[in-house]
VMD Tcl script that draws the C-alpha trace (Angstrom):
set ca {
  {-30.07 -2.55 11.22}
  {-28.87 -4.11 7.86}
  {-30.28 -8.05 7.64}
  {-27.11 -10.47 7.10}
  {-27.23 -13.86 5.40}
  {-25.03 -16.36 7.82}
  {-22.11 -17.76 6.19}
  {-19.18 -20.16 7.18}
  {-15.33 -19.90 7.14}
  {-14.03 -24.02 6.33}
  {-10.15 -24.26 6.52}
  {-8.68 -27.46 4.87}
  {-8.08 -29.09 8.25}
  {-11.72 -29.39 9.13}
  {-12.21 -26.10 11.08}
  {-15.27 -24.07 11.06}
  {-15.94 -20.73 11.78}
  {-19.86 -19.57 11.21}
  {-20.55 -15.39 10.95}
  {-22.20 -13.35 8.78}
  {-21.46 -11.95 5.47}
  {-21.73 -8.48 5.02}
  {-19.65 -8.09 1.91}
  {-20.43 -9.56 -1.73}
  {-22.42 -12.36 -1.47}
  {-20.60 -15.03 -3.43}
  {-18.48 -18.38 -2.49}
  {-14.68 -17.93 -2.62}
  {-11.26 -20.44 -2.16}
  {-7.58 -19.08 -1.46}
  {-5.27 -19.33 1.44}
  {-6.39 -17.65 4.69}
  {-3.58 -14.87 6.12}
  {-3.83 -13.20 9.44}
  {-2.45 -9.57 10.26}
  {-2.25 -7.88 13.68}
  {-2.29 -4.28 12.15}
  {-4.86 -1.71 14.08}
  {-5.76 0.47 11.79}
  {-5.08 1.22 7.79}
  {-7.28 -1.48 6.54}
  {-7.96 0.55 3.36}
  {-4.29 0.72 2.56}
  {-3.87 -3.22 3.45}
  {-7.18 -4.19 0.99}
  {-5.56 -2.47 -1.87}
  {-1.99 -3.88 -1.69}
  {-1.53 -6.69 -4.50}
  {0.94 -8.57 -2.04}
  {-2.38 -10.15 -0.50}
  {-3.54 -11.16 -3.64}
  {-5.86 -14.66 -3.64}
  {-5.91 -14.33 0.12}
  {-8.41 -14.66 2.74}
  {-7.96 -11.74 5.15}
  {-8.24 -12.04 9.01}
  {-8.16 -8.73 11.01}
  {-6.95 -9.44 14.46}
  {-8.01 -6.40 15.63}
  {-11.78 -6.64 16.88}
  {-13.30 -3.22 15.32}
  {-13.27 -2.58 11.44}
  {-15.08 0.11 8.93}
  {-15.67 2.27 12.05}
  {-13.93 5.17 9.74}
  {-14.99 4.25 6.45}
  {-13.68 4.28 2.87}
  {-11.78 7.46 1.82}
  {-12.48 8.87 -1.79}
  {-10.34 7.18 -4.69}
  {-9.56 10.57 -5.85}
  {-5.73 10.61 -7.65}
  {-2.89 12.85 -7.53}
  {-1.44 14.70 -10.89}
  {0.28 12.06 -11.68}
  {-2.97 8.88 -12.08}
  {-2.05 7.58 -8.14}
  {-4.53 7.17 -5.94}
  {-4.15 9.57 -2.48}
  {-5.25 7.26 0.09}
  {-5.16 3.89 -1.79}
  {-2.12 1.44 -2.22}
  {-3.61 0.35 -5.68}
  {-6.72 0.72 -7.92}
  {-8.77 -2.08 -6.23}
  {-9.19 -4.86 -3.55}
  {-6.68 -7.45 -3.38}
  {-8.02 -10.23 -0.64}
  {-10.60 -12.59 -1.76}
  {-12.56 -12.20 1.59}
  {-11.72 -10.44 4.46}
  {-12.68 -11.63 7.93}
  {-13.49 -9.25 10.82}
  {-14.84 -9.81 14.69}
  {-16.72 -7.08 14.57}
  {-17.96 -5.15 11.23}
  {-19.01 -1.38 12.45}
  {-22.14 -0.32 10.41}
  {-21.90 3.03 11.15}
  {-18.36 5.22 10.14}
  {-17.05 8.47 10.92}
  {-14.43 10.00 9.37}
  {-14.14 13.84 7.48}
  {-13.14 11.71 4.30}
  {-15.18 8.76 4.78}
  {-17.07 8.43 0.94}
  {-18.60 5.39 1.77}
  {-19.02 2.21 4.34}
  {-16.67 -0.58 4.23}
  {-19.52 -3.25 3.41}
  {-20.45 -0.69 0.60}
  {-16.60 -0.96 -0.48}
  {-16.63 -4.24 -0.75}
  {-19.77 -5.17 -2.32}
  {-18.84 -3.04 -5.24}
  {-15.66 -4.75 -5.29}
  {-16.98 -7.85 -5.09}
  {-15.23 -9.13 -2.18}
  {-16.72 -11.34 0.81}
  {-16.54 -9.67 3.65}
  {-17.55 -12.30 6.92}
  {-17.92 -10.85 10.67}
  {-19.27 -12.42 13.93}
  {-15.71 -14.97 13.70}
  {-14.00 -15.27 17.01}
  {-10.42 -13.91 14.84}
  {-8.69 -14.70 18.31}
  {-8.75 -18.28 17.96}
  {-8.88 -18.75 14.05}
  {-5.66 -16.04 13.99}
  {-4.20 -18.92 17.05}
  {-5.25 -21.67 14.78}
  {-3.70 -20.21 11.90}
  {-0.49 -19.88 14.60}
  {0.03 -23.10 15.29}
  {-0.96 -24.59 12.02}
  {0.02 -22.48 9.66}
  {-1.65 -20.57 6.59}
  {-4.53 -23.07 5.39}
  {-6.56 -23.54 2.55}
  {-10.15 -21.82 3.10}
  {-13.26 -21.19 1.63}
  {-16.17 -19.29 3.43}
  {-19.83 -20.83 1.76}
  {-23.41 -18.80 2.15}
  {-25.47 -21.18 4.44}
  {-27.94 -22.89 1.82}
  {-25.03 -21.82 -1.08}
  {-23.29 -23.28 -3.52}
  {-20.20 -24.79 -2.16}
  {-16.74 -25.02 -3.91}
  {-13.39 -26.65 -3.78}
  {-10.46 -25.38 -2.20}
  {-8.03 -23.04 -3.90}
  {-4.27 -22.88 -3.46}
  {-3.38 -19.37 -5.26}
  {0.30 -19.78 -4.77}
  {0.29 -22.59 -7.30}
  {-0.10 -20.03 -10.12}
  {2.10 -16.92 -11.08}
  {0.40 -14.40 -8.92}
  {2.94 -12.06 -9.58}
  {1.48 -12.08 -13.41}
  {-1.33 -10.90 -12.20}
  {-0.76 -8.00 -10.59}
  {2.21 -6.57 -12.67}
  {0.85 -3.64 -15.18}
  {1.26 -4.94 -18.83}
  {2.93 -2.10 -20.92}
  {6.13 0.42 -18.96}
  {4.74 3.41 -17.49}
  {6.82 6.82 -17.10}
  {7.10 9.20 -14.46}
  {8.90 12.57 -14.96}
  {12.18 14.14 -16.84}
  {14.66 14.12 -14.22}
  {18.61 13.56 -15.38}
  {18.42 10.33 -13.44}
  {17.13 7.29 -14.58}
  {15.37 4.83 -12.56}
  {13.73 1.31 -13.53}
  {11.06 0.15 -11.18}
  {10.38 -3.40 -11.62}
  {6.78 -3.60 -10.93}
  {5.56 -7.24 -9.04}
  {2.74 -5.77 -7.36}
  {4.20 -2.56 -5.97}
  {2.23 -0.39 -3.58}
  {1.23 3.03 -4.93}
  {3.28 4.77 -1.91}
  {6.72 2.98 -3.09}
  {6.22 4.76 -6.44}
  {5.43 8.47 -4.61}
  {8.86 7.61 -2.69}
  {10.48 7.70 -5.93}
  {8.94 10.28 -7.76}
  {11.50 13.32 -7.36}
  {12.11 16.28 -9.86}
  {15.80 14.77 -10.42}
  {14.18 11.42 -11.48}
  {12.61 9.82 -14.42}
  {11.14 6.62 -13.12}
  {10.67 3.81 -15.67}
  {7.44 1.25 -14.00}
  {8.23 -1.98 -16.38}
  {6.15 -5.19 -15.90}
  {7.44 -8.04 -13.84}
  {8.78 -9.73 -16.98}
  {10.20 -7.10 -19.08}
  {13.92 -7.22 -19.95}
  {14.92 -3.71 -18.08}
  {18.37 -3.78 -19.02}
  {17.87 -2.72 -22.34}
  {17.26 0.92 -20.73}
  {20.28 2.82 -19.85}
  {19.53 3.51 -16.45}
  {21.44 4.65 -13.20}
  {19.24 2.74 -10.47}
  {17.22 -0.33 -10.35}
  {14.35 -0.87 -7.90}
  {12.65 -4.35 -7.27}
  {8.94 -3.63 -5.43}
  {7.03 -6.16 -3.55}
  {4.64 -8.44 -4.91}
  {1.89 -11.43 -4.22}
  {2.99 -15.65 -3.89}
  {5.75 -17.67 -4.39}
  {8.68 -15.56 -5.78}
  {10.18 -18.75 -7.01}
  {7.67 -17.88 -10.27}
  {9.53 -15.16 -11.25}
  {12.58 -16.67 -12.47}
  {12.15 -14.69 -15.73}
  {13.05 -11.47 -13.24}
  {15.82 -13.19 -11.68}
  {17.86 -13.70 -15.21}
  {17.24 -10.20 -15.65}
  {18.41 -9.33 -12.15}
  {21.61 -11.24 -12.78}
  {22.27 -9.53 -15.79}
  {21.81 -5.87 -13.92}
  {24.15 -7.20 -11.13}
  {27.03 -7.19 -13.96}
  {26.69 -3.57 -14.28}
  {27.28 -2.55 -11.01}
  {24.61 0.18 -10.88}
  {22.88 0.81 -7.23}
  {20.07 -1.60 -7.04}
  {17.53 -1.88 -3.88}
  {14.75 -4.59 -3.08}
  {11.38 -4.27 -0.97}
  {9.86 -7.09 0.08}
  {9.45 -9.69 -2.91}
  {12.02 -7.22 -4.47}
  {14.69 -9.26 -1.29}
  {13.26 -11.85 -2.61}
  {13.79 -11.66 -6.04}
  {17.57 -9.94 -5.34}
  {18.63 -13.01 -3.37}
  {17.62 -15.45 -5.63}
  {19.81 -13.66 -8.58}
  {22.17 -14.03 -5.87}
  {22.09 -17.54 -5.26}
  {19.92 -17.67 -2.45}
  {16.92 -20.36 -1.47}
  {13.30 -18.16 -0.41}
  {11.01 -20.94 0.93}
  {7.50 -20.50 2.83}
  {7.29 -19.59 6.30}
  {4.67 -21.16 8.22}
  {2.29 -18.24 8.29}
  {4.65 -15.20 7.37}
  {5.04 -11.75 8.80}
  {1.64 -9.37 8.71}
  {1.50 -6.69 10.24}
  {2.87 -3.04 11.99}
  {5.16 -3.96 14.89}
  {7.55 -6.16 13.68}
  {10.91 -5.77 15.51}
  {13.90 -5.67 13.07}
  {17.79 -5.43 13.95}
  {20.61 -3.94 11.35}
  {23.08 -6.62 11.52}
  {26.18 -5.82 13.20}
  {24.63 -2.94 14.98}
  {22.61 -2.04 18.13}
  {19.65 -0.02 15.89}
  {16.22 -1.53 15.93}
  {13.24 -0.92 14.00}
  {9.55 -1.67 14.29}
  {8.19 -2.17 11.01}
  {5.42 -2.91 8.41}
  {5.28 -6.44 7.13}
  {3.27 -8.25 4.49}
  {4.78 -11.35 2.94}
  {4.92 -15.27 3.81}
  {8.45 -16.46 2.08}
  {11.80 -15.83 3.59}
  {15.10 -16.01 2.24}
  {17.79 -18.20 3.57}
  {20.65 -16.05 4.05}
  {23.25 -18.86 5.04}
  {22.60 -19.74 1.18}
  {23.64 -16.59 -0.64}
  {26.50 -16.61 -2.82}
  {30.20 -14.73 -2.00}
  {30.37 -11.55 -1.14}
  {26.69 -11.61 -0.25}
  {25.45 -11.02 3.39}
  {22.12 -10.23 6.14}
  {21.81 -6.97 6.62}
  {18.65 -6.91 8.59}
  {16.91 -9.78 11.08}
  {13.61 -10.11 12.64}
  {14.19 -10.50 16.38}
  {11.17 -12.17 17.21}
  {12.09 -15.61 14.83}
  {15.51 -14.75 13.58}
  {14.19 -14.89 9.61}
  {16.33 -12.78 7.56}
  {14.95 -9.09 6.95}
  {17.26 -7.74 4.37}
  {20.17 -8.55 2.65}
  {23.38 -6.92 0.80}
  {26.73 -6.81 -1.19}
  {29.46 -6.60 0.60}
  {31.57 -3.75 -2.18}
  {28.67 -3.21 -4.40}
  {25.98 -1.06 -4.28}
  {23.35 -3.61 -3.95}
  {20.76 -4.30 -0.92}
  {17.04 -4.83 -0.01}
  {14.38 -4.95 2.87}
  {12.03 -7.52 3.46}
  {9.50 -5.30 5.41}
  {8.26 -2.14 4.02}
  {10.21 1.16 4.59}
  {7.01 3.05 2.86}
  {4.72 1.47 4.90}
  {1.50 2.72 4.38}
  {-0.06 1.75 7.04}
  {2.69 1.82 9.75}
  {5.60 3.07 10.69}
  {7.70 5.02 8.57}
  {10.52 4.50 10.94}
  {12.82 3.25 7.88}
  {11.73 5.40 4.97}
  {15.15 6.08 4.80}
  {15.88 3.66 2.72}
  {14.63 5.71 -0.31}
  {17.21 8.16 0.27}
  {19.89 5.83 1.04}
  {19.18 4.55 -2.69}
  {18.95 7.87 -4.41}
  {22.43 8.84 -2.76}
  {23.40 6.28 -4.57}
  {22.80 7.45 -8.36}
}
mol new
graphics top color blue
foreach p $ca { graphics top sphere $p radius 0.5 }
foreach p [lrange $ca 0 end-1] q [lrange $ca 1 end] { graphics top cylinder $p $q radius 0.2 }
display resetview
């Protein structure tokens, strides 16, 4: 049995949870997140919406099935991961599993994440750090070796996270008759496989780039990491596209980012939505969905401008899911119709969009 140096969890208020670390051995700051998914931890390390985050897994057992291979597809995407590394700072776990089993297991998580160089901490009682996190809200963290260095706390959300994450130079996809722009914040490998379709040629352009000087016939805002209220670069350029009247759709930051153009305020929520049962209603409807959430702003929908409306709620706090024109083709989700991990309950909102070209 693998030796493991003890190591603490300090939130800004004080708290303290001691473990062990069984990741990369180094000090690190950023906000501490919880999410109540069971299973997909590979996909929810490698999406760049938890970017500068601390990680808490709820759910008691993790690594017991490994790391799959990073092998990618014919087209440079990775099969079974969401991006090309590991977003969180530091993930927290109750109880790290040593051994794995799985028929495409290439290595153990604590392997994974020493090579990524991400703190991995285990022996924390998650139940009552995810309940302190609850009633308190997301909180500043750091988790310090015992006899390490210690640092300072680390807010990541004051920066342009976004920025980070967002590829640098427009990426193409295939020589289909229609064009359509992705707008790149941080998007999750499986949004770009939903979009990838012989009758498409799929533009990826950087968070910043000025997308309307392609002629296309669809635009598509992806997710992304921290406060969307950086991007306001994106947002001119949104409000520009909204003059053209082509079909536009939004996934998580990408509601974010569509509201704002329209004149709606996204503020924090008090710790956000993480995780794979999330119960969301279509406004004006009976349908329900449970779906996969990662994000921790929220759009006010009584603030959007005419002819703008909710289109989805959450029915556990009433936040607004989704919102969209009321005679143009324009709409967005704020959970995640590819989900990867979760349901794929909603996926249809791919093909509602494509209809649309």
């Amino acid at each position: 049995m693998q030796e493991y140096k003890r190591a603490t969890l300090i939130l800004d208020d004080g708290s303290r949870f001691e473990g062990y670390a069984f990741g990369h051995e180094a000090p690190v700051a950023g906000e501490v997140v919880f999410t109540t998914a069971m299973t997909g931890y590979t996909e929810s390390f490698t999406d760049p919406s938890y970017r500068g985050q601390i990680l808490v897994m709820t759910y008691p057992l993790v690594g017991n099935y490994g790391v799959p291979s990073p092998q990618l597809d014919e087209h440079g995407i990775a099969y079974f991961r969401e991006s090309d590394r590991i977003h969180p700072l530091g993930i927290i776990v109750s109880d790290y599993s040593e051994e794995h089993s799985h028929w495409n297991a290439q290595s153990s998580l604590g392997q994974w994440l020493r090579s990524e160089q991400v703190f991995g901490l285990t022996g924390i009682d998650t139940r009552e750090l995810a309940k302190t996190l609850r009633e308190k809200g997301s909180m500043k963290g750091k988790i310090i070796l015992e006899g390490g260095t210690d640092i300072p706390f680390d807010d990541p959300n004051a920066r342009n996270l976004v920025a980070e994450v967002s590829p640098k130079e427009v990426q193409v996809y295939g020589n289909g008759p229609k064009k359509v722009v992705l707008v790149d914040c941080g998007a999750k490998n499986n949004i770009i496989r939903n979009l990838i379709r012989p009758e498409i040629t799929l533009y990826r352009v950087p968070w910043d780039y000025d997308f309307n000087q392609i002629d296309y016939d669809g635009l598509f805002l992806s997710n992304g990491p921290g406060d969307p209220n950086m991007c306001s670069i994106t947002v001119e350029h949104i409000r520009k596209a909204l003059e053209r009247k082509k079909p536009i759709c939004g996934i998580c930051m990408g509601n974010q980012l569509l509201a704002a153009a329209a004149g709606a305020k996204v503020t924090k929520m008090k710790y956000g939505h993480r995780s794979h049962n999330q119960p969301v209603q279509e406004v004006g409807t009976t349908r329900c969905y449970i779906t996969s959430q990662n994000h921790g702003y929220a759009v006010d929908a009584s603030t959007l401008g005419p002819g703008w409306r909710a289109k989805y709620i959450n029915l556990n706090d009433g936040t607004n899911e989704g919102i969209c024109h009321e005679t143009l083709p324009y709409f967005s989700a704020q959970f995640h119709p590819e989900a990867c991990s979760g349901p794929t309950d909603t996926v249809f909102i791919f093909e509602e969009f494509l209809q649309l070209l």
